[in-house]
BANU-460624 format. One record per residue: residue in one letter; x, y, z of N, C-alpha, C, O in turn; residue number from 1. Coordinates in pm, whole numbers. Each point is the difference from the previous one (the first is absolute). Layout:
<atoms>
ATOM   kolmar      nxx      nyy      nzz     caxx     cayy     cazz      cxx      cyy      czz      oxx      oyy      ozz   martor
ATOM        a        X        Y        Z        X        Y        Z        X        Y        Z        X        Y        Z      NUM
...
</atoms>
This chain:
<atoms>
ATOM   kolmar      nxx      nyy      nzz     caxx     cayy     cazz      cxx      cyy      czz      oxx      oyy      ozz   martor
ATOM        x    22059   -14564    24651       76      106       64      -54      136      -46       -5       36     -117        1
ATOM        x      -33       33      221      -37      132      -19      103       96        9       57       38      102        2
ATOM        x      -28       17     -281      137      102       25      -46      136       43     -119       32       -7        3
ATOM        x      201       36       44        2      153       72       52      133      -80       56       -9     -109        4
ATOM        x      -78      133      175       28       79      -63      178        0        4       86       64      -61        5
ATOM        x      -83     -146      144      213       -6       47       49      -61     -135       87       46      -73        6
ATOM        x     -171     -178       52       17      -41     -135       -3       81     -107      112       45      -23        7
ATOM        x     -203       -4      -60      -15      146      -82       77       54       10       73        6      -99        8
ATOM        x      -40       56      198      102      136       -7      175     -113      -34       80       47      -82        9
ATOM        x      -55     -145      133      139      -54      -54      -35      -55     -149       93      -31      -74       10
ATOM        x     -215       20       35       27      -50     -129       39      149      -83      109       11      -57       11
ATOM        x     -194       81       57      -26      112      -16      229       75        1       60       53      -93       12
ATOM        x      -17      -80      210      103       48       -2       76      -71     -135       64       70      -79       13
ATOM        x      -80     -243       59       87      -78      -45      -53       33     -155       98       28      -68       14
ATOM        x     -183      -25       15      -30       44      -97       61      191      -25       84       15      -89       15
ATOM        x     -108       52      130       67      146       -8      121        5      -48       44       67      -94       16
ATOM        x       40     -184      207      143       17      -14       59      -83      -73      121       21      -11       17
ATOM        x     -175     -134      -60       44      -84     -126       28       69     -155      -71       32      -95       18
ATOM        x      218      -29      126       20       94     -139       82     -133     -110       10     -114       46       19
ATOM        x       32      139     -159       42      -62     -101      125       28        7       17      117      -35       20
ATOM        x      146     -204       85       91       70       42       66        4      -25        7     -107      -60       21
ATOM        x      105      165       43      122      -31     -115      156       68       53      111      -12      -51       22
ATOM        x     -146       70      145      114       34      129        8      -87       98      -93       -4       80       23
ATOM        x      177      -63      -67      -10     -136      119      163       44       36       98       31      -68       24
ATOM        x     -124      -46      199      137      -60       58       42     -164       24      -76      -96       10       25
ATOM        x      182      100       -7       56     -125      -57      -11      -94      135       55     -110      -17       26
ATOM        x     -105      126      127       13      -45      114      -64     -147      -47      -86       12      -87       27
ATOM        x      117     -174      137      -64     -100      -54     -158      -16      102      -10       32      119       28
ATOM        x      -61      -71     -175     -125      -62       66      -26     -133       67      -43      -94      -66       29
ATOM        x       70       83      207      -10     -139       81     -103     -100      -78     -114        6      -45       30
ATOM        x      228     -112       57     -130     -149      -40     -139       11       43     -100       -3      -72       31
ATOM        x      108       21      244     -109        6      -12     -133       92        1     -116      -16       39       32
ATOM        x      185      119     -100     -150      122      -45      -65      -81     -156     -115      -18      -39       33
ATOM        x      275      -24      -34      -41        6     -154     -109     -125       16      -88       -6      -86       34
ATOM        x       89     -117      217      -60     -102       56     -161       33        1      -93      -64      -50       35
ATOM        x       93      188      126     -144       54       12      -25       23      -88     -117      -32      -20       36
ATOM        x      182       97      -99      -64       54     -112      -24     -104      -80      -74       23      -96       37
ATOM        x      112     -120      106      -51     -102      -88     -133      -22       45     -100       26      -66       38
ATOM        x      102      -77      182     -136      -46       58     -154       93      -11     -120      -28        0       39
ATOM        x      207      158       -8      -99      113      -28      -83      -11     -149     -118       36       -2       40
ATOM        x      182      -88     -120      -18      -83      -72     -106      -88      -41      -75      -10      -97       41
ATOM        x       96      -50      202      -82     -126       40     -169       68      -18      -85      -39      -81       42
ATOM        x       75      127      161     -161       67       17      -43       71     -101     -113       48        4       43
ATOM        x      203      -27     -124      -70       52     -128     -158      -36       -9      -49      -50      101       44
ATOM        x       -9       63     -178      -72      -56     -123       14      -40     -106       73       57      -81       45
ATOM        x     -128     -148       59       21      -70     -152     -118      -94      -54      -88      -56       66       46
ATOM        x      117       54     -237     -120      -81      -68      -50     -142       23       16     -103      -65       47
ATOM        x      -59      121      142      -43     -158       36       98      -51       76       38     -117       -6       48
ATOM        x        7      206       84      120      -84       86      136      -47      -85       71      -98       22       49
ATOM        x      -59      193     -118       94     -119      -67      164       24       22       91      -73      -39       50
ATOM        x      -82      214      124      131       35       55       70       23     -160       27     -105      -58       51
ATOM        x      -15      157       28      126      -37     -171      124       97       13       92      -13      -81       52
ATOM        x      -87      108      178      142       49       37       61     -126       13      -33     -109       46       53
ATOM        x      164      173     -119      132      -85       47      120      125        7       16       91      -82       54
ATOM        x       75     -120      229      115      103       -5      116      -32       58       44      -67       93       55
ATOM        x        0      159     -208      186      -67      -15       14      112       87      -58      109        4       56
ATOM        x      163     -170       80       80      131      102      136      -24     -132       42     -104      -52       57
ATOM        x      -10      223       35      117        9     -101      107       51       84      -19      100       70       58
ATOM        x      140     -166      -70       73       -4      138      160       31      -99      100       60       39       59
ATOM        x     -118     -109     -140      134      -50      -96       34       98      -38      -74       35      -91       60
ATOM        x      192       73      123       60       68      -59      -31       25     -162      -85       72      -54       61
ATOM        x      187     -157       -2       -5      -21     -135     -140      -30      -71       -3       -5     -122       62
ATOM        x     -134      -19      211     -162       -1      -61       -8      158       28      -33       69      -96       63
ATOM        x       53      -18      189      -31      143       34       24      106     -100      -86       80      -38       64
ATOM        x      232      -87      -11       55       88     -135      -65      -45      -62     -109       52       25       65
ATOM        x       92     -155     -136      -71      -23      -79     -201       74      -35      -71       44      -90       66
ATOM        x       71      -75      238     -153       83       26       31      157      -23      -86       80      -40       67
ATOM        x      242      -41       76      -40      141        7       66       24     -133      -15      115      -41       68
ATOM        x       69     -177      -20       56       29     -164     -149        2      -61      -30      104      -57       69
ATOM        x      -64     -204       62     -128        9      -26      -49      133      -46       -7       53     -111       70
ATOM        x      -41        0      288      -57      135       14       87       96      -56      -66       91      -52       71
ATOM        x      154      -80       44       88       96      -61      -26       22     -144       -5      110      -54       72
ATOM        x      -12     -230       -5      -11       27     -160     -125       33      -63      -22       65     -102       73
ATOM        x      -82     -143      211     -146       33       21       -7      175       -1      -49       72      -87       74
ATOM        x      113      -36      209      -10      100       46       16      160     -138      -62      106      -13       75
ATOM        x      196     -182      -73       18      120      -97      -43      -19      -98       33       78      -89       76
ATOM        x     -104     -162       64     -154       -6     -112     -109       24       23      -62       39      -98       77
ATOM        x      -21      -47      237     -109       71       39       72      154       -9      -44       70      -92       78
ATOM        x      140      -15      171        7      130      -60       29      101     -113        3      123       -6       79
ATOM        x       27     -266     -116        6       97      -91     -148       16      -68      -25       49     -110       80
ATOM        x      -51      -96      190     -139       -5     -109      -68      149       53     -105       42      -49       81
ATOM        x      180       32      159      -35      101      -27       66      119      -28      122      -12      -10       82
ATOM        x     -177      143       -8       50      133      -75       84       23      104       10      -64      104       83
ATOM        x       83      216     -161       60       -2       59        5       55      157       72      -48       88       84
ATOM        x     -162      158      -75      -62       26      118       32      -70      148       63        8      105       85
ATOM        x     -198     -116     -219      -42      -89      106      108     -117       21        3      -29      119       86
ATOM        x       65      -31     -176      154      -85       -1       41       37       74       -1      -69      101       87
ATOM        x       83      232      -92       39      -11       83        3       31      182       83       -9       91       88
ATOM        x     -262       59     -110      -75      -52      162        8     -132       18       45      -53      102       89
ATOM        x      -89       -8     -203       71     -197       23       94       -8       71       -5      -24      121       90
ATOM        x       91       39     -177      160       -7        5       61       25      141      100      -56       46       91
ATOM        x     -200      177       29       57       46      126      -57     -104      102       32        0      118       92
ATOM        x     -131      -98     -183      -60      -21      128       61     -133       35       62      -65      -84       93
ATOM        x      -80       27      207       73     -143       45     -109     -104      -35     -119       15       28       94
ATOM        x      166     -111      -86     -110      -56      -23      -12     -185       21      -84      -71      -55       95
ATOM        x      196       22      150       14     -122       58      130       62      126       73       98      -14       96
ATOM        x      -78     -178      112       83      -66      107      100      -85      -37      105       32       56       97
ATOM        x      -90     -139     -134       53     -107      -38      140      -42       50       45     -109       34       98
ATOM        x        2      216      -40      176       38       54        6      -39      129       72      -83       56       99
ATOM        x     -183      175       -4       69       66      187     -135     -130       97       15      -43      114      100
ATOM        x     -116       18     -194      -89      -75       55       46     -152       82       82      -70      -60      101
ATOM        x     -128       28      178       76     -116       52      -21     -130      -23       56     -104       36      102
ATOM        x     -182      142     -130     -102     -145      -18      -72       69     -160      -37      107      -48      103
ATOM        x       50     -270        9      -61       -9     -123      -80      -73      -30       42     -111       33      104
ATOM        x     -186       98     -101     -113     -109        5      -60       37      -98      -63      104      -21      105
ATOM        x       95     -242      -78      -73       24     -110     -122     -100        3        2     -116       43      106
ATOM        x      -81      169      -83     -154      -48       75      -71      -49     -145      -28       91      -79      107
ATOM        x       -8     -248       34      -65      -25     -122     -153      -49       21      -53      -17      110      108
ATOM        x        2        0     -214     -102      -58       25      -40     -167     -109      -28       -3     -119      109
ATOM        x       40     -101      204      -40      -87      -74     -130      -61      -81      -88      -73       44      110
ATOM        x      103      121     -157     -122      -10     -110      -85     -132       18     -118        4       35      111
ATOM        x      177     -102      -57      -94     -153       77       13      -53       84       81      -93        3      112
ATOM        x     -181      142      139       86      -42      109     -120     -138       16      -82      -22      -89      113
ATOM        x       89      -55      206      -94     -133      -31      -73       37      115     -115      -43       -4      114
ATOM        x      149      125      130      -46       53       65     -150       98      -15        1       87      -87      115
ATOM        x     -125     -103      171     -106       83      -55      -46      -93     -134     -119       12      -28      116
ATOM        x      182      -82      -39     -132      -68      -77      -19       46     -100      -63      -69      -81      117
ATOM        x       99      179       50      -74      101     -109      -93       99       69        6      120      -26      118
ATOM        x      -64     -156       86     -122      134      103       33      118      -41      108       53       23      119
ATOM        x     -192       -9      -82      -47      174       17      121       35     -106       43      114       21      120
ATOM        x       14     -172     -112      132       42      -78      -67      -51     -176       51       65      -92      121
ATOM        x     -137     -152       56      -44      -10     -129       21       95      -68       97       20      -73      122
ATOM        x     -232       76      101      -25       82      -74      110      127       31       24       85      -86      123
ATOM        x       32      -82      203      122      112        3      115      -48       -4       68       40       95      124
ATOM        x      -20     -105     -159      146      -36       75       96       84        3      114      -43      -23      125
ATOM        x     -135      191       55      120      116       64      -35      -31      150       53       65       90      126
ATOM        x     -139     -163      -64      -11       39      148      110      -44       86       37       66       97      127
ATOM        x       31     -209     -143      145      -29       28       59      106        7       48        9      113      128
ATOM        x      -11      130     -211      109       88        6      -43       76      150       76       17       95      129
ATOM        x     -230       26     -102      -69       89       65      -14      -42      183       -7       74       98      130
ATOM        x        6     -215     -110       55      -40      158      155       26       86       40       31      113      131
ATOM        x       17      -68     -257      141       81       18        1      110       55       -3       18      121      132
ATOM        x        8       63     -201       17      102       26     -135       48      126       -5      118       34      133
ATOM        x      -68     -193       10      -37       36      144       97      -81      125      -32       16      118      134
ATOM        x       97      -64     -138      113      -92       45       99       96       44       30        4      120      135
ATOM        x       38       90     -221       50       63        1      -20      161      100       67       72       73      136
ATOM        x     -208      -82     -129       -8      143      112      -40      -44      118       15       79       94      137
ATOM        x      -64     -190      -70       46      -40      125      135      -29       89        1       -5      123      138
ATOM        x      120      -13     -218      134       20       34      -10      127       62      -10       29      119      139
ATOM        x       17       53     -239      -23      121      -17        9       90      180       87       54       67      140
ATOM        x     -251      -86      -50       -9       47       87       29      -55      213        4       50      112      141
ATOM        x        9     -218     -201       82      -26      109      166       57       53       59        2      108      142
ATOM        x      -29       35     -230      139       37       17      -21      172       55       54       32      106      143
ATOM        x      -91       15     -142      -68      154       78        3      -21      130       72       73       69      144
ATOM        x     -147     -173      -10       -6      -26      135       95       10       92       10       42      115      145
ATOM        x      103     -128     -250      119      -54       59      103      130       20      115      -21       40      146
ATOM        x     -161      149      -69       76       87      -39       71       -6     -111      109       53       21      147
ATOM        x     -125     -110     -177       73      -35      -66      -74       75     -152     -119       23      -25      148
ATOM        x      218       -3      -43      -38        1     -143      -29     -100     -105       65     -104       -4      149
ATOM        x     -158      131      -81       24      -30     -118       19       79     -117      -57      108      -14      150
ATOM        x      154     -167      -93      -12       57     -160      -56     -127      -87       17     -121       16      151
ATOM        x      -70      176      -89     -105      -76     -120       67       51     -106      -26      115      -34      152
ATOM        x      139     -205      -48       52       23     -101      -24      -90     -105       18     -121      -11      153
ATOM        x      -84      248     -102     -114      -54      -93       64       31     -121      -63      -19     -104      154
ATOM        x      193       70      100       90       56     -109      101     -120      -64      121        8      -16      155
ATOM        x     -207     -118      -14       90     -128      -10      -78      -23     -121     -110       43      -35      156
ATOM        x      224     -151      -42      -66      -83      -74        1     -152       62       99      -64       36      157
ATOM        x     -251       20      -34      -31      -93       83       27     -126      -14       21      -69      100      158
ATOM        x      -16        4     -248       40     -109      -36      188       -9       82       43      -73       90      159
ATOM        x       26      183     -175      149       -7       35        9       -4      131      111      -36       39      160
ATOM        x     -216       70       76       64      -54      154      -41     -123       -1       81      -69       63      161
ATOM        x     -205      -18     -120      -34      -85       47       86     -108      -75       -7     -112       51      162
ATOM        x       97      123     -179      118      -53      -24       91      -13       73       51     -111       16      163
ATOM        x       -8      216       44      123       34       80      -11      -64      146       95      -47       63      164
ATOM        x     -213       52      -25      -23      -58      135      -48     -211      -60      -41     -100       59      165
ATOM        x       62      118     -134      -61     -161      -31     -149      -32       84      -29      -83       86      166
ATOM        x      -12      141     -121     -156      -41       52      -98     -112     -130        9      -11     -122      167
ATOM        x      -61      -27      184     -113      -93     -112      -65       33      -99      -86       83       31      168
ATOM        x       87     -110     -149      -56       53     -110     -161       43       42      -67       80      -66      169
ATOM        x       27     -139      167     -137       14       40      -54       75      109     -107      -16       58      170
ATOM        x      238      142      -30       11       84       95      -13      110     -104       49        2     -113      171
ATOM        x     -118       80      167       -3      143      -10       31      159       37      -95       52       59      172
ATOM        x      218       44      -83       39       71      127     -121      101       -6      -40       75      -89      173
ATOM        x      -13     -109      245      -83      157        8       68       82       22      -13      109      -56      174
ATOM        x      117     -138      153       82      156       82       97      -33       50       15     -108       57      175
ATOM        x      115      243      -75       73      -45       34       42      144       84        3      114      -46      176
ATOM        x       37     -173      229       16       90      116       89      -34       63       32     -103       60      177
ATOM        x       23      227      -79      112       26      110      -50       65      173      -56      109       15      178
ATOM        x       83     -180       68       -3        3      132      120       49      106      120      -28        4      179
ATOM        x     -204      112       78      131       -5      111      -84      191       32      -82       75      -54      180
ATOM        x      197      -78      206      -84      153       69       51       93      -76      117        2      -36      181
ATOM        x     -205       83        7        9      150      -95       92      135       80       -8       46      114      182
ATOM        x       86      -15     -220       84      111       53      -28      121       67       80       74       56      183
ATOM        x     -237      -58      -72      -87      109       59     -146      -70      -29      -39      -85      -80      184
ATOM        x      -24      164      188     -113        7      -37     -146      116      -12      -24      106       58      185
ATOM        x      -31     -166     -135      -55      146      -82     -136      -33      -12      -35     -107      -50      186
ATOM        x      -58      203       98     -111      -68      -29      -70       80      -98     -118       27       26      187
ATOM        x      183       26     -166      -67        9     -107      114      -52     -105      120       -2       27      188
ATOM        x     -183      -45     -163       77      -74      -69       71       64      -68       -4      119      -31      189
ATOM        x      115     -252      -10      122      139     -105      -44       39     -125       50      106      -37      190
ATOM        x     -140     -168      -54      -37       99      -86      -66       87       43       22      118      -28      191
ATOM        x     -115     -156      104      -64      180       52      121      127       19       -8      107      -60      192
ATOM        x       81     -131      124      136       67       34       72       12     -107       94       78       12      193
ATOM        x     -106     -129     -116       64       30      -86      -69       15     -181       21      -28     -118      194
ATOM        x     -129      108      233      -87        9     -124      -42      -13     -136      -35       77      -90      195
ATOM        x       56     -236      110      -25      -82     -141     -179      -26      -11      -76       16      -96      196
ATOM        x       50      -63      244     -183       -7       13      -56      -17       59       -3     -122       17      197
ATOM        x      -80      185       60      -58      -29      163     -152      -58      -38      -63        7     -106      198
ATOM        x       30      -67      240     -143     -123       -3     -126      104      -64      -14      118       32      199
ATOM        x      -53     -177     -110     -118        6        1      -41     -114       79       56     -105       28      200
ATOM        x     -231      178       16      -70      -19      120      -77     -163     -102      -29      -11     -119      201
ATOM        x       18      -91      239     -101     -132     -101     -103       26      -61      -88       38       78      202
ATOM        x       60      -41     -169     -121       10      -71     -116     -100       81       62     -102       29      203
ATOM        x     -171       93        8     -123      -91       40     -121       87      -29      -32      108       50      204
ATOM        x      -32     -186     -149      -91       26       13     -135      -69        1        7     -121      -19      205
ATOM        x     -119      166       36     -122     -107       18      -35        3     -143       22       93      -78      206
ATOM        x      -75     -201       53      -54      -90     -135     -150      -59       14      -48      -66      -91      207
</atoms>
């Protein structure tokens, strides 16, 4: 298949407008978008084929608090590690959905999967985490499509969800996202806006 400049320019939009989100309205997300987004999934990449996402849709009330008692306690120990200044620019900023978000997916990665064989993972074995998390931005940006947000809430301690959610000692949490359509949309990010730190440009260079 020969793609087009029509192509380009929608990837081009879907990438622009993929922000990190943490204002959601509470509206729920039909079975079957969250359906597609699974399948979207499906077309990742990974080490040798070995797929090692695994994801909990976290649906359970009583798992949900627990996740957000988590981040909460998470939350006021990363900010005391800094001065006071800067704490309390912390402090102002929003920094999960968890509450108002309609969907929850905690996304692991399984450390020995039997799948793939071992391929291409010997000598790296982050590549399990590292397929993940291309798994993920493939959600990611399937859900963009969908008109939808994501938040990437990284303000956890990771063992205590993967307790709390009873997952396999042989699971790993890469990430844990809250889903559902964003209360606005913005196509520059909220720390930029809230001038904690805007992009530097990729580094490439020839070697």
């Amino acid at each position: 298949m020969e793609l087009t400049q029509a192509h380009r320019d929608a990837l081009q939009d879907i990438l622009l407008w993929r922000r990190d989100v943490r204002h959601f309205l509470p509206d729920p997300v039909p079975q079957e978008v969250l359906e597609r987004l699974r399948k979207a999934m499906d077309f990742a990449p990974s080490v040798g084929n070995a797929r090692p996402w695994r994801v909990l849709h976290v649906k359970s009330p009583d798992l949900r608090a627990a996740v957000i008692h988590n981040f909460e306690t998470a939350n006021a120990q990363a900010a005391a590690a800094y001065n006071d200044d800067q704490r309390a620019a912390y402090n102002r900023l929003k920094l999960a959905g968890l509450r108002e978000a309609p969907v929850h997916l905690a996304i692991f990665t399984e450390t020995d999967p039997d799948a793939g064989h071992g391929l291409g993972r010997q000598t790296m074995p982050e590549m399990l985490s590292y397929s993940t998390v291309a798994a993920i931005h493939t959600l990611w940006l399937a859900a963009r499509a969908e008109n939808l947000g994501i938040g990437w809430v990284s303000i956890l301690d990771p063992q205590a969800v993967a307790h709390s959610l009873h997952a396999p000692d042989n699971w790993d949490l890469t990430a844990y996202l809250c889903l559902g359509k964003a209360a606005s949309d913005d196509d520059t990010p909220l720390l930029h806006r809230n001038a904690w730190q805007t992009n530097a440009e990729t580094i490439w260079q020839d070697v």
